[in-house]
Residue frames relative to the residue before (quaternion, step in Angstrom):
aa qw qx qy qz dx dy dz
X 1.0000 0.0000 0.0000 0.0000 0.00 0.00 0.00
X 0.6409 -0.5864 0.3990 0.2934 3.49 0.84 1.02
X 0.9060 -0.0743 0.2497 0.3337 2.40 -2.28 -1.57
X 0.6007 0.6997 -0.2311 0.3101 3.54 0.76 -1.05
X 0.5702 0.4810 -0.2808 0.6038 3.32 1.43 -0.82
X 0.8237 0.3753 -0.2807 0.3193 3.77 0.26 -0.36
X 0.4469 0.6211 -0.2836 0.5780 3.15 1.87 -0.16
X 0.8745 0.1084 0.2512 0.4005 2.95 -0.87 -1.90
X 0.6962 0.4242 -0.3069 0.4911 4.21 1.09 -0.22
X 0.9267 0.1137 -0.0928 0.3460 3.35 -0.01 -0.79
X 0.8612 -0.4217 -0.0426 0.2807 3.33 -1.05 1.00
X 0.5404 -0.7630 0.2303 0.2698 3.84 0.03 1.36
X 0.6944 0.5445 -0.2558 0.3949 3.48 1.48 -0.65
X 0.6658 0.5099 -0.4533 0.3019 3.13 1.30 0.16
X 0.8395 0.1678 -0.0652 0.5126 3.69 -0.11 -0.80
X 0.1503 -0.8943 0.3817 0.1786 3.75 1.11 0.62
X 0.8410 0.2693 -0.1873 0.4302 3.91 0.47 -0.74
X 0.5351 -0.6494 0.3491 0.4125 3.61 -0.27 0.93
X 0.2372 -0.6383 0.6939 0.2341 3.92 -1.44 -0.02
X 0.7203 -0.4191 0.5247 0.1737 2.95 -1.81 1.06
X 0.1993 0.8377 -0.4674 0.2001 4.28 -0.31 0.80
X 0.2538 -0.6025 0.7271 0.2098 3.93 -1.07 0.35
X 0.4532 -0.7201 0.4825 0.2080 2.91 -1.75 0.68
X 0.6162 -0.5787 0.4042 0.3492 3.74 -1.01 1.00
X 0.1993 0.7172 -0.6452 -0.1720 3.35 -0.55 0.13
X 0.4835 0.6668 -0.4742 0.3111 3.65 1.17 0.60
X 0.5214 0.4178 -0.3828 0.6380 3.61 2.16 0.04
X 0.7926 0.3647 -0.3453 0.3458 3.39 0.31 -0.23
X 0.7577 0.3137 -0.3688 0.4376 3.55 1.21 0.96
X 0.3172 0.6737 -0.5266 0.4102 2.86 2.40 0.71
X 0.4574 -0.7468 0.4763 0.0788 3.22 -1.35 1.42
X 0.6796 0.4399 -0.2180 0.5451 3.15 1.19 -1.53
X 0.6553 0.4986 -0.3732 0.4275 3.98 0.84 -0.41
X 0.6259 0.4193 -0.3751 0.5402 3.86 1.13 -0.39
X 0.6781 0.5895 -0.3139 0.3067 3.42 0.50 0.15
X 0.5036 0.4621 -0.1826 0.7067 3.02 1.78 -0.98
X 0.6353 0.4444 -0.3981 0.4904 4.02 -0.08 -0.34
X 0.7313 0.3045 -0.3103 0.5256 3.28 0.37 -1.29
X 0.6380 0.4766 -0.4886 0.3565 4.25 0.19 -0.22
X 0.4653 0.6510 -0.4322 0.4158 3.68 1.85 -0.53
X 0.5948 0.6474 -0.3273 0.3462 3.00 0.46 -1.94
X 0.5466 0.7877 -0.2123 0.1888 2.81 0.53 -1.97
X 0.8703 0.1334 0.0847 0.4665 2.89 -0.03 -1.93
X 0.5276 0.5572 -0.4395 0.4669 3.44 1.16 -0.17
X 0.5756 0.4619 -0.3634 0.5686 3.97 1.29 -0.30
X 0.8444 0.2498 -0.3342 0.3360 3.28 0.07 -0.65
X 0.4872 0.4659 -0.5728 0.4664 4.06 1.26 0.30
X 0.7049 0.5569 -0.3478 0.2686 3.52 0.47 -0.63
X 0.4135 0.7188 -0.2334 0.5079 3.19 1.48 -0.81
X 0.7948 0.0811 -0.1256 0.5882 3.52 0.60 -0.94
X 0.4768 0.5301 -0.5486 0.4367 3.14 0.39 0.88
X 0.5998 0.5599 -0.2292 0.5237 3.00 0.86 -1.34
X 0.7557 0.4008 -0.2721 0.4406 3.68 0.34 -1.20
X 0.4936 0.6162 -0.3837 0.4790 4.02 1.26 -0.60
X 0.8366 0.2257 -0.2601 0.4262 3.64 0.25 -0.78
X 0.6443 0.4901 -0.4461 0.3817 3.37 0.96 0.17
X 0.6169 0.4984 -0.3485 0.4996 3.52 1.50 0.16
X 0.5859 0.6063 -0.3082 0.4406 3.07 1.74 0.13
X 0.5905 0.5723 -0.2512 0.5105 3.12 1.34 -0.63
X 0.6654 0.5553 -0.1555 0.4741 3.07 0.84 -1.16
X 0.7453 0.3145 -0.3115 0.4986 3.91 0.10 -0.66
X 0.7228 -0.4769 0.3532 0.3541 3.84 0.98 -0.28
X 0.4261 0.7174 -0.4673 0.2922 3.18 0.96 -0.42
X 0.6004 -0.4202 0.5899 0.3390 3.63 -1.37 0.56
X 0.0179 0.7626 -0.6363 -0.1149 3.76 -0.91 0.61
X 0.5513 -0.7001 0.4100 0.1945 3.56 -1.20 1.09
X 0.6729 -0.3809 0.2660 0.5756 3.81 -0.33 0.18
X 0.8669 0.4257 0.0102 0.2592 2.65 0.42 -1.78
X 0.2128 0.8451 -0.2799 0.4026 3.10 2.07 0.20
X 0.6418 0.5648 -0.2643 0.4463 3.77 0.64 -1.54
X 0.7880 0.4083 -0.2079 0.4112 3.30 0.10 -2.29
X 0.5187 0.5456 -0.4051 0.5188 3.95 0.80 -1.20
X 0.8520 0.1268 -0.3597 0.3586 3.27 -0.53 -0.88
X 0.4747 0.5443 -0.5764 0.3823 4.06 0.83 -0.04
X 0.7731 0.4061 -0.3974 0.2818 3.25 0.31 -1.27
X 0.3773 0.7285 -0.3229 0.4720 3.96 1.72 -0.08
X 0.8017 0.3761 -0.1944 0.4219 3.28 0.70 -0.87
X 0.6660 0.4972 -0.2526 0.4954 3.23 1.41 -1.09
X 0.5441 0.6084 -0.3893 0.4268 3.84 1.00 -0.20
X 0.6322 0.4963 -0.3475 0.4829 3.07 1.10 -1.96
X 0.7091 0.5745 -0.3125 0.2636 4.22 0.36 -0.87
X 0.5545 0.5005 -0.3326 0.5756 3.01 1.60 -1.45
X 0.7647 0.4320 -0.3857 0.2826 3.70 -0.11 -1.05
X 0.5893 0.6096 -0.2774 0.4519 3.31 1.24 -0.85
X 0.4495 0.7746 -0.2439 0.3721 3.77 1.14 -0.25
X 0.6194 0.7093 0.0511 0.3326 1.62 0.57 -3.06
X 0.6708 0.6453 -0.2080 0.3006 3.26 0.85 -2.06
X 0.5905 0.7842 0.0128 0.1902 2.40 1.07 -1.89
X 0.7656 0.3478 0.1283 0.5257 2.77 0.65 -2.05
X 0.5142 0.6971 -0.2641 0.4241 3.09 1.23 -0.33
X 0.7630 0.3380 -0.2055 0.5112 3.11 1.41 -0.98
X 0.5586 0.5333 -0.4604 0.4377 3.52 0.78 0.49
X 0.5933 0.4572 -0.3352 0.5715 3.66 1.57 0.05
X 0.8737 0.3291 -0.1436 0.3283 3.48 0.36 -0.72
X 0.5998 0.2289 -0.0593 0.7644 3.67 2.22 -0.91
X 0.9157 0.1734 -0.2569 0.2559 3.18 -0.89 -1.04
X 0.5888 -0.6158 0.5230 -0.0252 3.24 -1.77 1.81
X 0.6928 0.4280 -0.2556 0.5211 3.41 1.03 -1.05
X 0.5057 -0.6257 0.5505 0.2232 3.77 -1.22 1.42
X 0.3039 -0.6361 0.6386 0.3084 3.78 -1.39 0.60
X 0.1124 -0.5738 0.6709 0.4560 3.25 -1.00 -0.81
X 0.9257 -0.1034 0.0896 0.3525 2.35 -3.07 -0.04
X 0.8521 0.3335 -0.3296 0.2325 3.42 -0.16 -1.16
X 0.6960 0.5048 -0.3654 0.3568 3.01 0.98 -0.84
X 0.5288 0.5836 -0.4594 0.4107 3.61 1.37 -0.65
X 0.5809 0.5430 -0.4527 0.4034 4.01 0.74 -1.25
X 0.7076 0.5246 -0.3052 0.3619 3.29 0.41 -1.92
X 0.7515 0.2919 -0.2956 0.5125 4.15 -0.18 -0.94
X 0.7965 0.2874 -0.3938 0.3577 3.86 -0.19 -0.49
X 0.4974 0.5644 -0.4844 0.4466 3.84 1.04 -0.20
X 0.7049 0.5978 -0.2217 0.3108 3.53 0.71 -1.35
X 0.5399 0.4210 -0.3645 0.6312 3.40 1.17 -1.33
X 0.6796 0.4581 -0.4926 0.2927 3.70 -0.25 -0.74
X 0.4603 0.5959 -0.4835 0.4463 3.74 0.99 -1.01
X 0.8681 0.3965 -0.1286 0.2697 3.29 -0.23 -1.93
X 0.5926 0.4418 -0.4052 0.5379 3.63 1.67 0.05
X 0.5981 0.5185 -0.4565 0.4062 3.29 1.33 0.07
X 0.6170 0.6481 -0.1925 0.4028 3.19 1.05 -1.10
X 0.8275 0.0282 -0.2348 0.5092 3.63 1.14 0.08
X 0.2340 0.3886 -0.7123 0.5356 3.02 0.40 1.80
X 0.5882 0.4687 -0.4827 0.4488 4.31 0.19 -0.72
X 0.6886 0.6578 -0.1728 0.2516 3.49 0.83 -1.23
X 0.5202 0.7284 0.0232 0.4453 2.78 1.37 -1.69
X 0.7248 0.3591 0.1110 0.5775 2.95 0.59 -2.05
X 0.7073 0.3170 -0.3663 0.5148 4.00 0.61 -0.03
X 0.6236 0.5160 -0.3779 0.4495 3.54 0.96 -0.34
X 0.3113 0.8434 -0.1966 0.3914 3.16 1.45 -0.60
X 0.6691 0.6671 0.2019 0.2579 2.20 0.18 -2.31
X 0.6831 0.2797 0.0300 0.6740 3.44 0.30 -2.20
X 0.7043 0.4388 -0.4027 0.3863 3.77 -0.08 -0.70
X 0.4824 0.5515 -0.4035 0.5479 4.01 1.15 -0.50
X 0.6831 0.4892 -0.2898 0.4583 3.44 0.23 -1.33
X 0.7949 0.4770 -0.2782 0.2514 3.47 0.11 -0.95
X 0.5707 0.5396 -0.1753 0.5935 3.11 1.99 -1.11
X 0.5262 0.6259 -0.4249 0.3883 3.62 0.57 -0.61
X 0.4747 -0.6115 0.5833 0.2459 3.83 -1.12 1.00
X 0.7139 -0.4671 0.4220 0.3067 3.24 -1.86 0.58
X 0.7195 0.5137 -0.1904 0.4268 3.41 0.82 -0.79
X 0.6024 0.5551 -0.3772 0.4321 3.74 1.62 0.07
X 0.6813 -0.4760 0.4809 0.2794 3.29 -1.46 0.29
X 0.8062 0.2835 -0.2893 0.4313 3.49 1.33 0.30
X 0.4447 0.6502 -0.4850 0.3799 2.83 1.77 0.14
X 0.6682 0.4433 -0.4883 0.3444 4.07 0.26 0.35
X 0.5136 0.5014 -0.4728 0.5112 3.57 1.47 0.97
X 0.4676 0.7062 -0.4798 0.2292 3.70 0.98 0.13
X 0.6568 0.5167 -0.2666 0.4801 3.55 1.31 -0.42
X 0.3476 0.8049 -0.4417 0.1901 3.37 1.67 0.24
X 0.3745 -0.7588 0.4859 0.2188 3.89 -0.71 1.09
X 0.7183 -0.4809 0.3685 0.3421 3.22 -1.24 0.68
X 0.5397 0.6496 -0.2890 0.4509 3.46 1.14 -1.15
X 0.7637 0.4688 -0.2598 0.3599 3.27 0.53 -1.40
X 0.6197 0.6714 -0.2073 0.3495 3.64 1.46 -1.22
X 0.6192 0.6243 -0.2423 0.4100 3.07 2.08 -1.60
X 0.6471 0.6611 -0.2328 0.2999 3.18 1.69 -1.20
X 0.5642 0.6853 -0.1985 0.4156 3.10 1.35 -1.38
X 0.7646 0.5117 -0.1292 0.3701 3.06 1.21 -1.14
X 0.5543 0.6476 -0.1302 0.5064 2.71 1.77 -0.98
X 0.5059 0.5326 -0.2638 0.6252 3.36 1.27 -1.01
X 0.8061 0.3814 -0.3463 0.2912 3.48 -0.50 -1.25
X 0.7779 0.3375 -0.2268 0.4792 3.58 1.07 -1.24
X 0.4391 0.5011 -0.5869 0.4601 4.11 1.01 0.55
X 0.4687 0.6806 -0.3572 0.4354 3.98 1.36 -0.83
X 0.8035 0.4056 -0.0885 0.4266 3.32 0.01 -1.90
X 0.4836 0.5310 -0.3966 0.5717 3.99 1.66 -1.00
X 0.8308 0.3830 -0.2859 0.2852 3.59 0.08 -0.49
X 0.7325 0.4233 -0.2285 0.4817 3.37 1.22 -0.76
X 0.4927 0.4275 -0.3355 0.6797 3.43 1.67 0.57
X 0.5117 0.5744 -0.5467 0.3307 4.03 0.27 0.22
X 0.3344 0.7469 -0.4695 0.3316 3.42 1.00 -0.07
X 0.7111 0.5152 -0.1844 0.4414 3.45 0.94 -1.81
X 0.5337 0.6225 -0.3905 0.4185 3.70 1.26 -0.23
X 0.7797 0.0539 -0.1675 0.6010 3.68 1.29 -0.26
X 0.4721 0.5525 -0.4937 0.4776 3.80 0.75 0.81
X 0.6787 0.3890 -0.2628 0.5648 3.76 0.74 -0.79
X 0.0234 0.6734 -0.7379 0.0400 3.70 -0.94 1.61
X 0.5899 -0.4802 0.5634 0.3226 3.10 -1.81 0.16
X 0.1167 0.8858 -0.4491 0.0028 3.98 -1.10 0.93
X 0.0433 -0.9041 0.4117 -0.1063 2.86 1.67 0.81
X 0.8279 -0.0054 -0.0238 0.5603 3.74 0.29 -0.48
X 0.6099 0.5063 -0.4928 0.3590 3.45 0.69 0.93
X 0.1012 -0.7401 0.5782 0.3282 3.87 -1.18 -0.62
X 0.0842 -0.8231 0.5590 0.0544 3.26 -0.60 0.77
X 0.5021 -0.6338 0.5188 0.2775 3.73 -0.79 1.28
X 0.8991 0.1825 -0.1745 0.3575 4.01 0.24 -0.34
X 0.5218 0.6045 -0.4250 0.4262 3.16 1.64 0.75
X 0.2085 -0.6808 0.6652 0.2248 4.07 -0.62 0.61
X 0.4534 -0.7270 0.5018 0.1190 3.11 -0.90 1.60
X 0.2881 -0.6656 0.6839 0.0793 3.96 -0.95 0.37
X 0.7378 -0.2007 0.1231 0.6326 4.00 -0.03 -0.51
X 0.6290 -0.5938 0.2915 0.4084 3.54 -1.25 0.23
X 0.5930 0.5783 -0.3167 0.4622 3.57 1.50 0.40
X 0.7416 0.4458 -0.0330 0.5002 3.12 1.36 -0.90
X 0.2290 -0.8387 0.4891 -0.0696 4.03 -0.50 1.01
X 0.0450 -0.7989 0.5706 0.1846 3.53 -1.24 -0.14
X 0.2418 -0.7778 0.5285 0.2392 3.20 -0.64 0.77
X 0.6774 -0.5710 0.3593 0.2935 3.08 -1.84 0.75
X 0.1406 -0.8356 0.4605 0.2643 3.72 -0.08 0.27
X 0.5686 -0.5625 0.2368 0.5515 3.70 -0.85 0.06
X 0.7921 -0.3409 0.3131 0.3980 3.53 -1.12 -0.57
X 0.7010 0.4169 -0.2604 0.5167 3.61 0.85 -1.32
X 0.5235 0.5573 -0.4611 0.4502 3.94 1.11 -0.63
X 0.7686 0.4263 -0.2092 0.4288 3.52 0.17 -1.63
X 0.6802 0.5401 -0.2894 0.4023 3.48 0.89 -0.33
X 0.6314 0.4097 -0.2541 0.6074 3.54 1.64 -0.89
X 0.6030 0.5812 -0.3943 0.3783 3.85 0.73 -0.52
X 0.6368 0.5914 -0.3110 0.3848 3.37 1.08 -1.71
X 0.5150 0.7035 -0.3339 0.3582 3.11 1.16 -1.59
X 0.7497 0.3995 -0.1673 0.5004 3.22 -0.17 -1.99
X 0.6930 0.3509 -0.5037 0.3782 3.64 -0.03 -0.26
X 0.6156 0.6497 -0.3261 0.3042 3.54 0.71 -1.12
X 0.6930 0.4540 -0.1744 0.5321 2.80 0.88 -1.26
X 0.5100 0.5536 -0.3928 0.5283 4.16 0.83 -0.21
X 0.6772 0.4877 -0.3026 0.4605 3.49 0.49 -1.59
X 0.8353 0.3586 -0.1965 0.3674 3.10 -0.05 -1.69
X 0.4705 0.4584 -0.4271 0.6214 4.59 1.20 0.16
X 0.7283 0.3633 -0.3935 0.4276 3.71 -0.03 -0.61
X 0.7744 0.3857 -0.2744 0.4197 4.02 0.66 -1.00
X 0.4939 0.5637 -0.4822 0.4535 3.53 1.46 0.05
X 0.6209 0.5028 -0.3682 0.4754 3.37 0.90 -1.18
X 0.7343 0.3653 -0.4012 0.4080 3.72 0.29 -0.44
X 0.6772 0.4589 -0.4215 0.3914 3.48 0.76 -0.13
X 0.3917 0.7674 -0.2167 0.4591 2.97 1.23 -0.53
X 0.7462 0.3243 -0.1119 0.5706 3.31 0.15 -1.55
X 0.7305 0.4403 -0.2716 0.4459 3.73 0.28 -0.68
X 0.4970 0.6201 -0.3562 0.4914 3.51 1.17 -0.25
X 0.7399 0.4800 -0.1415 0.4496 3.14 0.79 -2.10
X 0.5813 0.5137 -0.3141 0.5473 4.08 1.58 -0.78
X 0.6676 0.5380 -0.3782 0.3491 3.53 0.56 -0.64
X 0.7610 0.3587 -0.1813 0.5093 3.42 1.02 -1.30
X 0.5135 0.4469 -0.5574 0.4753 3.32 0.85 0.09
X 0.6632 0.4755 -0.3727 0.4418 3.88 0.62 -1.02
X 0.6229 0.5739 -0.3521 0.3984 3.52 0.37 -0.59
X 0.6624 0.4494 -0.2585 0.5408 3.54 1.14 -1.38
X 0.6085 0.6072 -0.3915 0.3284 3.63 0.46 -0.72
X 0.6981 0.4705 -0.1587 0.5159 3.12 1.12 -1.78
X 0.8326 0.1890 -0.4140 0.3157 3.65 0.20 0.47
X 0.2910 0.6100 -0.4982 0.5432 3.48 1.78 0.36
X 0.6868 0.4634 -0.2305 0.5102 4.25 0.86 -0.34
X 0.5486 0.4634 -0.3385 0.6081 3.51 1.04 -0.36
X 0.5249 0.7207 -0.2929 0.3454 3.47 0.76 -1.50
X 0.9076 0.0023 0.0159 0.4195 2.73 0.33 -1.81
X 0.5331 0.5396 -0.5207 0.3919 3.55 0.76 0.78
X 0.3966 -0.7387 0.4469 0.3120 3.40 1.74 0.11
X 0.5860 0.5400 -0.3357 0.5023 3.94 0.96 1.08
X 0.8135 -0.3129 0.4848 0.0728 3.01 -1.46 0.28
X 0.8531 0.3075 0.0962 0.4103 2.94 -0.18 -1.87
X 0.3579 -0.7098 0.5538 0.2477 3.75 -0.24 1.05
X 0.5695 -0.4810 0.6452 0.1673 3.51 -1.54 1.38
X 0.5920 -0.5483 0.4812 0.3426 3.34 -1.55 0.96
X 0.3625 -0.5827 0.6395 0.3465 3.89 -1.00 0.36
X 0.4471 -0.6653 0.5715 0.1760 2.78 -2.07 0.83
X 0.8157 -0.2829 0.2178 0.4552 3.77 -1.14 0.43
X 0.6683 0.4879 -0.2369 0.5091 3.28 0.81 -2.35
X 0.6361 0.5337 -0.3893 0.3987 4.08 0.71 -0.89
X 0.7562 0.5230 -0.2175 0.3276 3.37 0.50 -1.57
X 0.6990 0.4132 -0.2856 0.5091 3.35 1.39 -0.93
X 0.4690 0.5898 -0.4950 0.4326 3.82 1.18 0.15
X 0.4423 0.5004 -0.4542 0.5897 3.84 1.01 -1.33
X 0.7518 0.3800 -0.5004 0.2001 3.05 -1.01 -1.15
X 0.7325 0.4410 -0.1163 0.5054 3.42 0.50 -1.84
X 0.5053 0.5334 -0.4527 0.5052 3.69 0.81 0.48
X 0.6251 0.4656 -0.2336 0.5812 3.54 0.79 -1.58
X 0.7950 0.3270 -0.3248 0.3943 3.80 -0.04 -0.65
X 0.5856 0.4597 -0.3945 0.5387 3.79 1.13 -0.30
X 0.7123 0.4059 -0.3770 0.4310 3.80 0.45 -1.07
X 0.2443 0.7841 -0.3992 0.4077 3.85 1.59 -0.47
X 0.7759 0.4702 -0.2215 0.3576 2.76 -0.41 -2.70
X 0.5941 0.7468 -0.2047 0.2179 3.02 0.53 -2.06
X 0.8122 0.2182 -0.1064 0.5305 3.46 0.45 -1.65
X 0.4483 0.6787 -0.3818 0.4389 3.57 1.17 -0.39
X 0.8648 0.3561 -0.0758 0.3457 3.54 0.79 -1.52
X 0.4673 0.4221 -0.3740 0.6809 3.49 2.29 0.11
X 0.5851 0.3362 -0.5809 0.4551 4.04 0.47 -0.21
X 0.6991 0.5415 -0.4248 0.1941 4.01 0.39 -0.49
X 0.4688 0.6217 -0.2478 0.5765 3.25 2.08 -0.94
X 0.6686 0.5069 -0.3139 0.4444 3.72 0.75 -0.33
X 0.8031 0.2823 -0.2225 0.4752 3.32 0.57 -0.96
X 0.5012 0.5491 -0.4598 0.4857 3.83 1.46 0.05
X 0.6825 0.4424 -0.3108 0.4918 3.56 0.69 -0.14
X 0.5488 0.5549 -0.3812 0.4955 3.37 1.02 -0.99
X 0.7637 0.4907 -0.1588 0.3884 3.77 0.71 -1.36
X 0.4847 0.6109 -0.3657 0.5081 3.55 1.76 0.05
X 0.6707 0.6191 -0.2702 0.3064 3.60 1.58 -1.38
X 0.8445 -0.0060 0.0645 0.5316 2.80 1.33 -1.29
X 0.0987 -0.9314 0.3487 -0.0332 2.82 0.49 1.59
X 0.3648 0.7014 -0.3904 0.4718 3.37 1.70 0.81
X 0.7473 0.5401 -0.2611 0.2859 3.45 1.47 -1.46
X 0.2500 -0.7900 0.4654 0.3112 3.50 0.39 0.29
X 0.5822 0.6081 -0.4026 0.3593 4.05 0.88 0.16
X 0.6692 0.4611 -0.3979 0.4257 3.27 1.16 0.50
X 0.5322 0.5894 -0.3249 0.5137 3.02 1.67 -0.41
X 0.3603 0.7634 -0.2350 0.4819 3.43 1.56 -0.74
X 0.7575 0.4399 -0.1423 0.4609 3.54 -0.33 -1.95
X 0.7989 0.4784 -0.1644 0.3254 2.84 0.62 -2.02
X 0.5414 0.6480 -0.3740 0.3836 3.53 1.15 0.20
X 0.7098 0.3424 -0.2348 0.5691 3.13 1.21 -0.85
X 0.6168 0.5633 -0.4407 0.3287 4.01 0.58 -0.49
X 0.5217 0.6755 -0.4561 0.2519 3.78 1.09 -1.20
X 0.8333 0.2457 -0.0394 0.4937 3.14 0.65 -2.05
X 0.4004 0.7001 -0.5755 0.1355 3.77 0.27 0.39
X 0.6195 0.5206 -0.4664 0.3574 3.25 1.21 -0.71
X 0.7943 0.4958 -0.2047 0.2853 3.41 0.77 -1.24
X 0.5090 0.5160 -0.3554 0.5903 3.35 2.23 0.47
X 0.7820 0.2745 -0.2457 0.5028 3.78 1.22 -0.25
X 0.4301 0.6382 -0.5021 0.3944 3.54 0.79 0.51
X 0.5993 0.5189 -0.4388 0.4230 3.63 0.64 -1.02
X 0.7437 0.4434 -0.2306 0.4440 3.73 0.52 -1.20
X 0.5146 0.4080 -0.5297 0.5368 3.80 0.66 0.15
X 0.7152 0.4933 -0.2725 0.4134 3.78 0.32 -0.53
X 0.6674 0.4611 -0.2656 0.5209 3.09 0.99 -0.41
X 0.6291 0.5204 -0.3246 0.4775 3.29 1.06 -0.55
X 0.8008 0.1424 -0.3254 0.4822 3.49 0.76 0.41
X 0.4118 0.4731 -0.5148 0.5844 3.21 0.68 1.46
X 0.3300 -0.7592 0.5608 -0.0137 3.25 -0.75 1.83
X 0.5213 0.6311 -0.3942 0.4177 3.52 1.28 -0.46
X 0.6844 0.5531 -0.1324 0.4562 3.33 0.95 -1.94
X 0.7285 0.4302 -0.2880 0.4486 3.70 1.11 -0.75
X 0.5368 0.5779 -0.3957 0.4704 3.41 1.23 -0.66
X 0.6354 0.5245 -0.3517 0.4445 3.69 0.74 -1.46
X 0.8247 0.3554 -0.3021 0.3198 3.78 0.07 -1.01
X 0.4433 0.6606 -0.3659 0.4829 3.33 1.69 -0.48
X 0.7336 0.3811 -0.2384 0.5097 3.63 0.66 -0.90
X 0.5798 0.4334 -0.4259 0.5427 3.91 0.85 -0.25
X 0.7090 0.2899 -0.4237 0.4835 3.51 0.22 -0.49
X 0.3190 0.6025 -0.4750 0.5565 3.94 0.69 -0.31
X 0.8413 0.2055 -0.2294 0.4443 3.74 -0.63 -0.97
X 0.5548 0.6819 -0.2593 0.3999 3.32 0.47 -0.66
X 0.6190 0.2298 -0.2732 0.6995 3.56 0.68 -1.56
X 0.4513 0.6956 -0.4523 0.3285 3.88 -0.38 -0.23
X 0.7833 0.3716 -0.1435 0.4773 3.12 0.39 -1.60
């Protein structure tokens, strides 16, 4: 996905001020690369999808829903959108000939940006809530354990009116250029541009993002620090007292911390390999293998998260076990 990833997709603290570029048309007639993207896409819609479609039948038949129920299945939905975008756009790099205009260029590349903002907020509140939950009676967070969905929606609500604003820029930087070439626009799909903005703009925006990025990933390190040593302490106060070796079976509240470790420490390395190759892709902006990489690295979390979650839902495994059951059958 090109240009778009260094603009307006991927993470704001790294290379902060666009660069001056021609457009690739060696990715956009690279056959064997639109195919693989689009099989990403692919599946990263259709695990989410059922994910997404699991907790709304959960909600729905009555079941008892777990804290952590809400954010999981937001952060389900907001993938399934971003990716579905994603989709989108995709075809104005790789198939479609016919130019958009202004609006449609504002309307799809602001949005994906929303939704790449929206699950890092996500990410980072589940995070968050899963610290809280593990935390002992005797911590300073244990009088947020009764925290109401309402309150979580807010947080969220807060963060992404925040992020809606310090990304409105792109409402009048992104023009339509279907049949033009401009020497100081960085191109985004072959329909779709950025202008250069002035200095103080790009300088107060970067800011605000930097400063977003870098409060939301403290909190996740943070929180995963604070899960580790609580897990760590548990696990030998259990050794302790079974007088053994051998770690005692973990409990649910444990198993769903792993999990949400592995997907935060995930995010984590996912989102310094992206800061790496957006810079890397500033150096040499001739080399077309970062632009490459960088296709497949944006969306992996949001194509392998659904399936860590699922993997510890016995409901969700039983269900695909039987589809693929009928399937081989037939």
């Amino acid at each position: 996905m090109g240009d778009i990833l260094a603009a307006s997709l991927s993470p704001e603290i790294h290379c902060l001020f666009p660069h001056k570029m021609n457009k690739n048309h060696e990715l956009h007639t690279n056959s064997h690369l639109r195919n693989t993207y689009f099989f990403e896409i692919g599946i990263g819609i259709s695990a989410n999808s059922i994910l997404l479609l699991f907790h709304i039948l959960k909600f729905t038949s009555g079941h008892r829903p777990k804290p952590t129920d809400l954010p999981i299945g937001l952060l389900a939905l907001i993938h399934l959108l971003m990716l579905l975008i994603s989709a989108f756009i995709a075809t104005d790099i790789f198939i479609s000939r016919r130019g958009w205009d202004d609006i449609t260029c504002k309307f799809l590349i602001y949005l994906y940006r929303i939704f790449r903002g929206l699950s890092l907020c996500t990410t980072s509140l589940l995070s968050v809530l899963q610290a809280i939950i593990l935390s002992p009676r005797s911590s300073c967070l244990a009088k947020f354990k009764h925290i109401s969905p309402y309150h979580m929606l807010c947080a969220l609500l807060f963060l992404s009116i925040f992020y809606m604003f310090i990304s409105s820029h792109l409402l009048v930087s992104i023009i339509a250029t279907p049949n033009l070439t401009l020497n100081n626009a960085m191109y985004v799909t072959q329909s779709c541009s950025i202008l250069p903005m002035s200095y103080l703009m790009q300088s107060t925006f970067s800011t605000l993002l930097a400063l977003r990025e870098t409060f939301l990933i403290s909190l996740m390190v943070l929180s995963t620090f604070y899960m580790m040593t609580l897990l760590c302490r548990h696990k030998k106060k259990s050794q302790h007292l079974h007088s053994t070796s051998l770690s005692p079976k973990a409990s649910p509240e444990e198993r769903a911390t792993q999990i949400i470790l592995l997907l935060v420490s995930f995010f984590v390395v996912i989102y310094c390999f992206d800061c790496i190759i957006s810079c890397s892709r500033t150096m040499f902006r001739n080399d077309p293998t970062p632009y490459n990489i960088h296709f497949f690295v944006v969306h992996i979390y949001a194509m392998v998260s659904p399936f860590v979650f699922m993997s510890t839902e016995k409901h969700i495994g039983n269900l695909l076990r039987s589809m693929c059951e009928k399937v081989i059958n037939v």
